[in-house]
N, C-alpha and C positions, 0 to 999 in steps of 0.2 A: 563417639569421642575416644574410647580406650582403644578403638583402630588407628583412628588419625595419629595418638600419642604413639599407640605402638612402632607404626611407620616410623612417623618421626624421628625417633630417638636413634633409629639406626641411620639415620643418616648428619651430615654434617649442621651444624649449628645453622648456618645459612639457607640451607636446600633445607629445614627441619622449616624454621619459618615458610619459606615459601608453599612449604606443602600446607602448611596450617591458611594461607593464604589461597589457596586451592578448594578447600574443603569445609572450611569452616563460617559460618554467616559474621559478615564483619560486623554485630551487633554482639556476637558473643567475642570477638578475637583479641580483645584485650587482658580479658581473662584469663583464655588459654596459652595465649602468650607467652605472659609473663609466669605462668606454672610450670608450661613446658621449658621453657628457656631457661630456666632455674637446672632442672633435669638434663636438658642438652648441656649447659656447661660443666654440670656437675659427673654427667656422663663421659664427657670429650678431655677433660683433664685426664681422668683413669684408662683412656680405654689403652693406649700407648705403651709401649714399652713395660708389657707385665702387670699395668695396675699401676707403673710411677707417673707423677703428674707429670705435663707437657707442656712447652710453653702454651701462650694463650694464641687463639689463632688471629691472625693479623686484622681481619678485616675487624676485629672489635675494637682494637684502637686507633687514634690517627695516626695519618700521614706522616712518618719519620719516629717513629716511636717502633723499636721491636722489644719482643719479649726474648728471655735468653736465662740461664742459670751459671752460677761459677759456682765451683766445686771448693769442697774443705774450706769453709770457712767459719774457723770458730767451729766445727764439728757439722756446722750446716752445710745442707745443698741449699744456694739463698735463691730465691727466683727476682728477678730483674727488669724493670723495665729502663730503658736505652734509649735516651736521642742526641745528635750530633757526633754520632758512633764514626760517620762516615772521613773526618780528617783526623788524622792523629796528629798529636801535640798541644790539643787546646784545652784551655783552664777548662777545672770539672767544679760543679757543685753537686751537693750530696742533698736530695730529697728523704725525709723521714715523717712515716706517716702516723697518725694515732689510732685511736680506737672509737668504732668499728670500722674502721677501712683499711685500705689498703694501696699498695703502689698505685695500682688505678686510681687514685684519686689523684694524684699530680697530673691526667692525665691534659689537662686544660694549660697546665703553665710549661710543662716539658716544651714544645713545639718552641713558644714562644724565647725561654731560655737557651734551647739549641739555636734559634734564628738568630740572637745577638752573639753565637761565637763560642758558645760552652760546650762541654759536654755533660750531659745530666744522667745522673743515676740516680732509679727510685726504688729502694729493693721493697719486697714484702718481708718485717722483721719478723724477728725469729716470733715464732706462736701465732703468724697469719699466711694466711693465703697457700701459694704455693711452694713458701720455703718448706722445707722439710731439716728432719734431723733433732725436735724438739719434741718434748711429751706433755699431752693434755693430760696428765694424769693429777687428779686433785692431791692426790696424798702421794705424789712424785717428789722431786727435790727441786725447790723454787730456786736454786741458787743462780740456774740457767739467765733467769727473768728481770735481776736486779741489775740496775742502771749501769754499774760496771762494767759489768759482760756484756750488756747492752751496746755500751763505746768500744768496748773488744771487738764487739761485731762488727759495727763502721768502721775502724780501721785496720779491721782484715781486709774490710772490701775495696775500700780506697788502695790499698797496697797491693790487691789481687789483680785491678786496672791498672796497675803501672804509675801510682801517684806517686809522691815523696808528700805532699800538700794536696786539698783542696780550699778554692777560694772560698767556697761558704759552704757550713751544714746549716740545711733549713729546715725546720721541725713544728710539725703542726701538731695541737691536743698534747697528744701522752707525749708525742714523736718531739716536741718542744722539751722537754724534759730530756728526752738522748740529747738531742743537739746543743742544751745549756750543757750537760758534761761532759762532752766530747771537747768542747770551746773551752772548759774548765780543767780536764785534764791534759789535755792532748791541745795548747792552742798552737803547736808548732807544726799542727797535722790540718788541723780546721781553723785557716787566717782569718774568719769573720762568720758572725754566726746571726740567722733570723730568728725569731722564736714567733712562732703564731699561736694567737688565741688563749694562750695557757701560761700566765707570767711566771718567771724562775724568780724566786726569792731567796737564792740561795743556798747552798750545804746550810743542813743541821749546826748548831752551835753546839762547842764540847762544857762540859760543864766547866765554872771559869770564879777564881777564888776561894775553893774549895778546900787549900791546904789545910786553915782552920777552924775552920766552919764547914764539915761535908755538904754536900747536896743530900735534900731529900731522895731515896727512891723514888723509881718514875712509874706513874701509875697511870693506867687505862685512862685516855682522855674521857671528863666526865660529862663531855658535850653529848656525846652520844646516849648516855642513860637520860638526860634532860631532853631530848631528842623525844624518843620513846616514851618521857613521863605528859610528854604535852596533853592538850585535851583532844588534839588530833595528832595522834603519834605517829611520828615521822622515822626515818633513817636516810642517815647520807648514801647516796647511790654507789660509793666506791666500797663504802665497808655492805652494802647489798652483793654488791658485785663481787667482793669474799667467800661468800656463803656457797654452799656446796651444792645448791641448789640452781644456781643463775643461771650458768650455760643453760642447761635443761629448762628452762624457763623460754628463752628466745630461743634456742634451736629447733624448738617443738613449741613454740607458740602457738597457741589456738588459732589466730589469722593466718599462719606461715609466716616462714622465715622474708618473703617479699614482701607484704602487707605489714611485718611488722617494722621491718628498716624503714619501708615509707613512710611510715611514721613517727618513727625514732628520727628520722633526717628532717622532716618537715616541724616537726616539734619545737627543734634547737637551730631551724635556721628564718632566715627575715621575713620568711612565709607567716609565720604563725605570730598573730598579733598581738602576742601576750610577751614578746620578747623586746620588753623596753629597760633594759637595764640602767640601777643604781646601784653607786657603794655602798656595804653591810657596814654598820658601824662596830662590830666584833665576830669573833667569833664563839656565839653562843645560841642555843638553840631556839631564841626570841628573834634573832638575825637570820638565822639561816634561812629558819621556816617560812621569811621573805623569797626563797629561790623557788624556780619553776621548778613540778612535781620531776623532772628528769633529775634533776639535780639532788633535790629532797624530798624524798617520795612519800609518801604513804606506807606505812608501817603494813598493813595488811594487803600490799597489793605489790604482784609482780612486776620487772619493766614493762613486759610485754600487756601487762593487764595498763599501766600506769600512760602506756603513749598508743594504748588504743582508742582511747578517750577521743584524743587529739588527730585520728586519723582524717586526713585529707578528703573532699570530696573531688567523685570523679571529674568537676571542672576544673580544681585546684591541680588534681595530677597534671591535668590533660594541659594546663599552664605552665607548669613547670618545669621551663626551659633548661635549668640547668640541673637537673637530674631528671631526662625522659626515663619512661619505665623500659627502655632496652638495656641503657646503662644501670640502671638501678637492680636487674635482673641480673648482672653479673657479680654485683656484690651478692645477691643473694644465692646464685649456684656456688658462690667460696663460702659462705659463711653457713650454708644446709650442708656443703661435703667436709667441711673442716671442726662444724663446731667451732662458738666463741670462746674457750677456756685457754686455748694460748695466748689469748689479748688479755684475760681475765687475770693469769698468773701474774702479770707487771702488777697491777693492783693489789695482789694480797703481798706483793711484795712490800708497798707503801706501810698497808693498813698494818701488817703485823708488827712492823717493827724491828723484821729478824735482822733486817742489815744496818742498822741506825750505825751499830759501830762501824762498819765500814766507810759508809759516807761521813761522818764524823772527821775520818781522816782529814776532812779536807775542809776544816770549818774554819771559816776567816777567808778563805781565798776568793778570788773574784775571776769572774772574766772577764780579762784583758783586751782581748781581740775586739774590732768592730762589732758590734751590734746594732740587730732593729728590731721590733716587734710590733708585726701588724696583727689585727684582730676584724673581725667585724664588729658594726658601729651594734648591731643589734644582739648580741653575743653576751650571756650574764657570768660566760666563761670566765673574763676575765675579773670578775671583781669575788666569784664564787670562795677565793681562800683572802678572807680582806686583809688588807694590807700588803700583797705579794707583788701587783705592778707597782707600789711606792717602793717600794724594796728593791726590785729590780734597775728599778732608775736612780736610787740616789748609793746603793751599797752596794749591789750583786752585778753590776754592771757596768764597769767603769770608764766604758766607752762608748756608750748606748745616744747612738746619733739621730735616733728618731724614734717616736710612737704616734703608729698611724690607723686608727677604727675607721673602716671602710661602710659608709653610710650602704644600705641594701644590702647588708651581710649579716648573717648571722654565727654562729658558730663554724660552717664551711667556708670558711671564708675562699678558701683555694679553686672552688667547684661553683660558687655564687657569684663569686665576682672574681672572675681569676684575669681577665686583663688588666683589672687595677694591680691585682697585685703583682704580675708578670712586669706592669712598669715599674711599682713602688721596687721590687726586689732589684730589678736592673740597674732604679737609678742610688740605690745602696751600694750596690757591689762597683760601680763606678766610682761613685765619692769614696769609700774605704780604700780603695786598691791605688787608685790616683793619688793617695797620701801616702802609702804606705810602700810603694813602690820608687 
């Protein structure tokens, strides 16, 4: 076996498989497969140009989709993927992904969105993949990672392709989160905006009436000691995902970093039949501890310990059409060569608090521009912060023309059902732009 791999490795991603195809009894070769293939892409980013990553090589994604970098942007080299590159002059939307993924995950709805007349950009943001120009360093300066800079970065990039405008930012997970502020600050930049999976409820509110009567000091939300005091003590997985400990938890999981995504994906999405969500009637630690363990975990257990539980059997893999283990292998060669802690940094942005005043700024405003927010129907994303999709539709969103939970979805909703969503987002950006034009 350590021939076969060593062969391998020196060779191309493609001709790596095929040798493992050659040599290896196809009773073991899913195994090695997905090990080496982790190594092949992890190998094939660096080997280039000194050790700098590379684009990705074509035959990994589809038809009409290339990979490509534009330079100085926001201090980043941003890495990119590209469809409908080929006419110039046509409306662009701006893909934005969350965590753990990355531009490959748009990679199901890109085709589809270049085929109706766009042109689609889906970068890797700054702290994944193979952008470059950011530091995983815990005890670095977060300032990079909060939501501001965040939209700095979208509309460098828009402005670096030659936009004045893009017709829609669409933002899944965390990436819902850029694309609600990009629409909120910038709506003359971003004329309509998606939000998937992860409701905007809004800028922070500034303290209000307080000439007379000051506001108390703000003190440590006391959900999370109530959390921890339970009789099964729990912690939210965002303020888990603070700790200085996480990365190192899933980059060096005891199953690998490939067995442990498959689980982590299969966990949170319409696969796994624990994912029937309702709304929390608060937010308190008697509600929460209603969310599935990814969400509220277990106090004494890692993620990687907490969605191993959950892992897949090999007929469940061997079913699951929309993420087979070749695709799934290339999230895993980015996130063993990169480390999860540039996804992580957005997070301690939230949990700590450092930037409240900044977003503060902008408490009362709404976004104006078209909106929609689809989710999966099976998805506990969206009710996880309660009361945030009420919010979104009756006050943070004052144009919000639809909300649509895609039945067979789960949290990916872009990767599980991505023709529904490829028409839901078409037949949005038609209705918004036909009115507004």
């Amino acid at each position: 076996m350590a021939v076969i791999k060593s062969t391998a490795l020196r060779l191309s991603t493609s001709s790596a498989i095929r040798h493992i195809s050659n040599w290896w009894p196809a009773s073991n070769a899913s195994c090695l497969f997905a090990e080496l293939t982790v190594e092949c892409i992890h190998a094939a980013a660096q080997v280039q140009h000194g050790g700098d990553v590379t684009p990705i090589e074509s035959h990994i994604l589809p038809a009409g989709i290339r990979s490509r970098f534009v330079e100085d942007i926001n201090g980043l080299r941003v890495h990119v993927l590209e469809a409908g590159f080929e006419t110039k002059g046509r409306p662009c939307i701006l893909l934005v992904h969350g965590f753990p993924e990355l531009a490959f995950s748009w990679r199901k709805v890109m085709p589809q969105l270049a085929a109706a007349g766009y042109h689609v950009i889906a970068p890797d943001q700054r702290g994944y993949g193979r952008t470059t120009g950011w530091s995983a360093d815990y005890d670095g300066d977060l300032r990079p990672f909060n939501l501001l800079n965040l939209v700095r970065d979208a509309v460098g990039l828009v402005a670096a392709f030659g936009y004045r405008h893009v017709d829609a930012v669409v933002g899944h997970d965390y990436g819902s989160s850029v694309a609600a502020w990009c629409a909120l600050v910038r709506p003359d930049v971003f004329r309509s905006v998606a939000l998937m999976s992860a409701p905007f409820g809004g800028p922070p509110p500034l303290p209000f009436g307080t000439a007379d009567q000051p506001a108390p000091p703000k003190a440590e939300d006391p959900v999370h000691q109530d959390l921890a005091a339970l009789p099964r003590p729990r912690i939210h997985y965002q303020w888990y995902y603070a700790t200085r400990d996480a990365n190192a938890h899933m980059q060096h999981a005891p199953q690998g970093v490939h067995d442990f995504l498959r689980a982590y994906y299969h966990h949170k999405s319409a696969d796994w039949p624990g994912n029937t969500p309702t709304p929390l009637q608060g937010w308190t630690a008697s509600e929460l501890a209603k969310l599935p363990t990814y969400y509220v975990m277990d106090r004494d257990q890692t993620m990687a310990e907490t969605v191993a539980a959950e892992m897949p059997t090999p007929e469940q893999i061997a079913a699951c059409t929309w993420l087979p283990d070749n695709e799934l292998a290339f999230y895993a060669g980015e996130y063993a060569r990169t480390g999860f802690q540039g996804g992580l940094q957005w997070y301690r942005c939230n949990t700590t608090g450092a930037f409240s005043a900044d977003y503060e700024t902008f408490a009362g405003r709404t976004i104006d521009v078209p909106s929609t927010f689809i989710s999966g129907k099976q998805d506990w994303g969206i009710y996880q912060r309660p009361g945030a999709i009420e919010a979104m539709q009756t006050s943070a969103c004052t144009d919000m023309r639809a909300v649509h939970l895609i039945d067979g979805a789960g949290h990916w909703v872009q990767q599980e059902q991505p023709d529904e969503v490829s028409r839901l987002l078409l037949a949005f950006l038609k209705n918004a732009h036909a009115q507004s034009d």
